[in-house]
N, C-alpha and C positions, 0 to 999 in steps of 0.2 A: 354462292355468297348471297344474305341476304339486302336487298334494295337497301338503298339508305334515303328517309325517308327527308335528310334535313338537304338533299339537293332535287332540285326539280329538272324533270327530263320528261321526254313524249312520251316514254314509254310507261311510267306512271298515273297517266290521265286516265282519269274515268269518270264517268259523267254518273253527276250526283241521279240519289234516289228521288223521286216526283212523289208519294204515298207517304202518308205519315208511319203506315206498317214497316217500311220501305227504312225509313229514314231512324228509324227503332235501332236498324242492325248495326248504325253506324253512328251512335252515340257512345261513350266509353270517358270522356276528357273530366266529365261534370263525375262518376265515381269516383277519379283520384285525387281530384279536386276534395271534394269531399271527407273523404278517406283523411287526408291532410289535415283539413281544419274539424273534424268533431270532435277528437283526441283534446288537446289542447286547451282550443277554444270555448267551445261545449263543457266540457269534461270537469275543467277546471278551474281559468277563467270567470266562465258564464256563471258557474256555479258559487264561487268566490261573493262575486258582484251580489247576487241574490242573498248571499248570507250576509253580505256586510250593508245592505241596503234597503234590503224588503223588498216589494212588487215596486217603489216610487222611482225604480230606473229599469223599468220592462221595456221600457220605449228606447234607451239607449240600443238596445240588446236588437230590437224590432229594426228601426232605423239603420244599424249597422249590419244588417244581413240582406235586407232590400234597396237603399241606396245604392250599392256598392256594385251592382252586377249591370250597370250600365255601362260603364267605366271598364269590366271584363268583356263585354260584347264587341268594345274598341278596340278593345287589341287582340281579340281574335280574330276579329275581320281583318285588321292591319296585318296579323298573320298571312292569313290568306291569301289576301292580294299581294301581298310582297314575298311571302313565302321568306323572310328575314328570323332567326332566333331576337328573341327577347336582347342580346346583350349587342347586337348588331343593330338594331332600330335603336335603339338608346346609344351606340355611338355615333348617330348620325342626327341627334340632338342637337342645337347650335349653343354655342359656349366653347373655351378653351380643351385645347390638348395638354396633359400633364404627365411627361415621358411617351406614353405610346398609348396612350387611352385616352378616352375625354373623360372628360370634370364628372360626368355621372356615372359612367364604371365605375370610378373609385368610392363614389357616395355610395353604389349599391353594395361595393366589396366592406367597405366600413359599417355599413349597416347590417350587411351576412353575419360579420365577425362578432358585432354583440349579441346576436340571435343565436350565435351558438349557446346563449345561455338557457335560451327558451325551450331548444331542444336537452338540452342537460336536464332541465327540470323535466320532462314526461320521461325519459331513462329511467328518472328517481322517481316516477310516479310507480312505472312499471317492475322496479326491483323492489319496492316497496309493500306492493300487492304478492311478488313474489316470495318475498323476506314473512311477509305475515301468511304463508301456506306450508312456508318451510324454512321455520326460524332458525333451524341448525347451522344454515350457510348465509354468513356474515350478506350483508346490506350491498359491501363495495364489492366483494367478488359477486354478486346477484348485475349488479351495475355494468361489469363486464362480459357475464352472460348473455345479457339482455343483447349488449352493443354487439357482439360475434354473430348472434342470431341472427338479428335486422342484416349485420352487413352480407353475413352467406344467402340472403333472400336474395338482394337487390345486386348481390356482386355482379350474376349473370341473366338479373330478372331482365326478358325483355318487356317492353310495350304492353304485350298481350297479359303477361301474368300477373302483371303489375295493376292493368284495369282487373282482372278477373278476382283477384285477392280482396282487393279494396271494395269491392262490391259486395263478397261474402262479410266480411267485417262490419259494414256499415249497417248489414239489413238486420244482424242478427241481434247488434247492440240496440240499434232502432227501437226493435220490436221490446228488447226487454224494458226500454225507459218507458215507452209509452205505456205496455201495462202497470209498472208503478206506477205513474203520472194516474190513473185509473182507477186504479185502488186505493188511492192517496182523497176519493171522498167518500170513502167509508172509516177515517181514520178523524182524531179529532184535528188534523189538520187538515182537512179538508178546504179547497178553495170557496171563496165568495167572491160574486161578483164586482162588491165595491173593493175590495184589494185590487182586483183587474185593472178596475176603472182609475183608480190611483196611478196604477203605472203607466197610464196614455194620459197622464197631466203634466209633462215634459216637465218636471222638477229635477231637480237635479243637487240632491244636499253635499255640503262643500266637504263631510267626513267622507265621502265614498266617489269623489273625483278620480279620484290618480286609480283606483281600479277601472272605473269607468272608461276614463282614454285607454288604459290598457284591453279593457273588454271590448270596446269601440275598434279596435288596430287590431285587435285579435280575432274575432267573429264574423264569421260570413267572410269574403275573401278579403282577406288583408295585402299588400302590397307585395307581398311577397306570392300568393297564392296567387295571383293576376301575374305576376311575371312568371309564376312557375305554368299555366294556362297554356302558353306559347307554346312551350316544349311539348305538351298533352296533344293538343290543337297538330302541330308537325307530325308527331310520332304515328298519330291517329290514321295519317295520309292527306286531310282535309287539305292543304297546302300544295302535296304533291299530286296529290288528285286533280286539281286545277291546273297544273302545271304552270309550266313560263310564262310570262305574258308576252304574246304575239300581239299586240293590240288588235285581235280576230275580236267578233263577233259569239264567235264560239266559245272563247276564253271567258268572254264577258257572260256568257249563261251559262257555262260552268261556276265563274267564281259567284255568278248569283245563288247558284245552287248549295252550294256548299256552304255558305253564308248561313243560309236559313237553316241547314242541318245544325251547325255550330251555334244557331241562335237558341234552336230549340235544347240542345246539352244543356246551355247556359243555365237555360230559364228550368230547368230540371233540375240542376244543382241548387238553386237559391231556392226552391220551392222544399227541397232536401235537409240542405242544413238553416233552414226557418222554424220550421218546425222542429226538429231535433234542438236545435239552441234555444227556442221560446217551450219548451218542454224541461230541459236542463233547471233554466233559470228558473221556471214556475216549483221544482222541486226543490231547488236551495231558497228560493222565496218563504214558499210557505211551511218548510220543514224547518231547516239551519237557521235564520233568520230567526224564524220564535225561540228555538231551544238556545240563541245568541253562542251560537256553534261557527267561529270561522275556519274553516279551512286552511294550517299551515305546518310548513316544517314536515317532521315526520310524520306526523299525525294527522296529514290532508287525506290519505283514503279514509283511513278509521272514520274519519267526518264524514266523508263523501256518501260511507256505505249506510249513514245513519238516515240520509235520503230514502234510501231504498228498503232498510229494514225498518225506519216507521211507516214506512204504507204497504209494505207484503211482509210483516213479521222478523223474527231472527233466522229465520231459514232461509232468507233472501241473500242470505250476508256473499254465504260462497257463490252464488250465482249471480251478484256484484262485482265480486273479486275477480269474476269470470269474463262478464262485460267489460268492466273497468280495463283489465288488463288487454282484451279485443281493441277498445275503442283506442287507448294510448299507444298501443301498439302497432294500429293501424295510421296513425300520425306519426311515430318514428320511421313505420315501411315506406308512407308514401311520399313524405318530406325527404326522407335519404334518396329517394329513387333523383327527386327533382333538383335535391339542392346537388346531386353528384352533374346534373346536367347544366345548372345554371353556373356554377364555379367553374367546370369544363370550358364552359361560353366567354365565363371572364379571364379566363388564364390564354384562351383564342386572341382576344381582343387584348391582352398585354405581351403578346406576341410568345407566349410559353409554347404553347401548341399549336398546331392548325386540328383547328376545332371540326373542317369540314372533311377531314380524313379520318373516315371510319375507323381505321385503325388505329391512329393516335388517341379517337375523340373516346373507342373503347376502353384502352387501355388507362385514360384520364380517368373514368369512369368507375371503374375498377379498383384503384386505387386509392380512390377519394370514397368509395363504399365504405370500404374498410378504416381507414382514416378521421373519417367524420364520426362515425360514430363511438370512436375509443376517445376523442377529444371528449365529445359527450358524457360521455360517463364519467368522464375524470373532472371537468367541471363540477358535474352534481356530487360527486366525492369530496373536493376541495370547500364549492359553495355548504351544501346541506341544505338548503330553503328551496324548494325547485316550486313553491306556489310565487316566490319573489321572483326566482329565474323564468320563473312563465311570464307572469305580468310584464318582465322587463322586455320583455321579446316581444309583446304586446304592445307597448309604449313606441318601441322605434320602428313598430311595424306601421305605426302611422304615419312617422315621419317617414318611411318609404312609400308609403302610398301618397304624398301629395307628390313628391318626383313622378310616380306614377300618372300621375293626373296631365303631370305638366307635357310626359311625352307622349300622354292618350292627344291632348290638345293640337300637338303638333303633326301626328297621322291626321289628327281630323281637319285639321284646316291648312296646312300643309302639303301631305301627302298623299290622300286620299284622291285618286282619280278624277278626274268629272265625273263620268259616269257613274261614279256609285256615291255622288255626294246627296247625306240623306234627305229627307221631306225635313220640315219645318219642328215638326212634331216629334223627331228623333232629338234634334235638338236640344228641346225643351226637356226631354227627357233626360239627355247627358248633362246639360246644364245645371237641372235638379240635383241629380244625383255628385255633380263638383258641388255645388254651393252646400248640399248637407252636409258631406264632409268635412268642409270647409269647416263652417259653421259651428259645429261640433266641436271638433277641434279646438277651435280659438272661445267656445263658452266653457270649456273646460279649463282651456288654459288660464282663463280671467278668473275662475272659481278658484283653480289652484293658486293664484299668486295674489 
């Protein structure tokens, strides 16, 4: 039987890699991370935002991908040293019990349940692209396709397939956007420098707000991507690797070490999806935007592929279709993998299962593969708007990320050890990155009302 990575025992421990060559082998958390938010957020979203806005909210886009990864680095570490799932540090948040959970299990269970809209809408992105390569079979049975595929990937995907898939997906779409992005100035849409300079003038016009929060909650890791971290972060071993805390010596440079392994993922993934997202937006910028082309309904890829076929031609079209369907689908595989782990966590914590028995916690797993994504589909069935179902997933994914914030706050001044309590300068850094968010947020909110 294979180890299970979400209990910690001696027999686990192993002392991190010293060499950054070293420390290469044992990154993996920052591709599925990844893998999750390019789809979506990227894909959709970002590109959305850029056609209803121009370059004068690049800076939203910039902001919400770099901010955000301070705030991830807290609760990997908090991982680490406590070796606790995501729904287990959040019930030891202070506030009321309500039945058998506290007050933020249920905030995160209510917040899951409207996001299942956000996942409904890439289903529809992805039957969509498939409906227009083979019109013959209807839209809603393509929708059902889709959801069966995703869930036989991830029914039995462990850890390892799961980072291996997501890495193949993300490189291959990468590559293609950014040759567009390339050829897009030999084209009379070519960038200039003062559009650029417009979008780092923190404007913010009150028609393209409510995308904006949405693009803000959905970009770079949203609330939900920092709680789905933790389970990356355990599965990985980085947790079990450290093992228990003896209050040794030894423990203490072990969990140093692995810290900095997990710091470096971090800072890999945000470096990942910065550029893939400030690439996204620069081509709904300065393509969709001019032709006042927005992205919706049925007719979001048709738009989406006009990106790509004005800067590499009409021949680009199926090798968009191609991408397109990679990248969204790479956000259905990796979200289904996390959200089948993170509902497992909360059905633990309202006493359904014991979530630390492998076998229960499989067999949760399992079920909820399958499960989650026929919900999915039958949403984007019932709704039909999946750029609204996206955006909305969007919107409450920020409102999960300030709870997030609040239980980052509480590892850090709380719970975090002495010994690993940081310099001055880390600080400032977490500090930064709460108050942007903050910030954002509430000028959004004030623009919207």
């Amino acid at each position: 039987m294979r180890s299970d990575p979400y209990l910690l025992t001696v027999e686990n421990i192993k002392s991190p890699p010293n060499t950054f060559r070293e420390k290469l082998r044992y990154l993996g958390p920052s591709f599925v991370l990844s893998a999750s938010i390019v789809g979506s957020g990227e894909l959709i979203a970002t590109t959305t935002l850029g056609a209803k806005a121009g370059f004068v909210t690049f800076w939203v886009i910039l902001v919400s991908c770099l901010v955000k990864v301070a705030v991830q680095l807290e609760m990997g570490k908090h991982t680490i040293l406590s070796g606790e799932t995501a729904m287990t540090a959040f019930s030891k948040l202070p506030g009321p019990k309500i039945g058998k959970a506290r007050w933020s299990i249920w905030v995160v269970l209510s917040i899951m349940l409207v996001k299942l809209l956000q996942l409904g809408g890439i289903v529809g992105g992805v039957a969509i692209i498939l409906n227009m390569v083979w019109a013959s079979i209807p839209l809603p049975i393509w929708a059902f396709l889709v959801a069966i595929a995703v869930a036989m990937i991830v029914f039995k995907g462990y850890y390892k397939l799961i980072e291996q898939i997501s890495l193949v997906l993300i490189a291959l779409f990468t590559i293609f956007t950014f040759t567009a992005l390339y050829f897009l100035n030999f084209t009379e849409y070519a960038l200039q420098w003062d559009e650029l300079a417009v979008g780092l003038s923190f404007q913010l016009p009150v028609t393209a707000v409510a995308v904006a929060i949405g693009a803000f909650g959905i970009t770079g890791v949203g609330g939900d991507e920092i709680i789905h971290y933790n389970y990356w972060c355990l599965e990985k071993g980085y947790a079990a690797h450290t093992g228990p805390n003896d209050g040794s010596k030894a423990w203490e440079e072990r969990a140093r070490g692995w810290i900095k392994v997990m710091h470096l993922d971090a800072l890999l993934a945000m470096v990942i999806y910065t550029l893939v997202t400030a690439a996204f937006y620069t081509l709904g910028a300065a393509v969709l935007h001019v032709q006042d082309e927005i992205p919706e309904g049925y007719a979001m890829i048709e738009s989406l592929s006009n990106m790509y076929t004005s800067s590499l031609g009409p021949s680009a079209k199926p090798w968009f279709l191609l991408g397109s369907f990679m990248v969204l689908f790479s956000t259905l595989f990796a979200a289904l993998a996390a959200w089948t782990r993170q509902y497992s966590d909360i059905f633990g914590q309202l006493g359904w299962i014991d979530f630390f028995s492998l076998k229960e916690r499989t067999r949760s797993i399992a079920l909820l593969a399958w499960s989650l994504p026929l919900l999915w589909a039958a949403l984007f069935i019932f709704i039909k708007l999946p750029v609204m179902m996206v955006i909305s997933g969007g919107i409450v994914g920020s409102l999960l990320l300030l709870l997030v914030i609040f239980a980052v706050l509480h590892f850090r001044y709380i719970r975090t050890p002495k010994v690993f309590r940081p310099k001055l300068s880390y600080d400032v850094v977490l500090w930064t990155s709460i108050g942007s968010i903050s910030l954002v947020a509430i000028y959004g909110l004030i623009k919207l009302f």
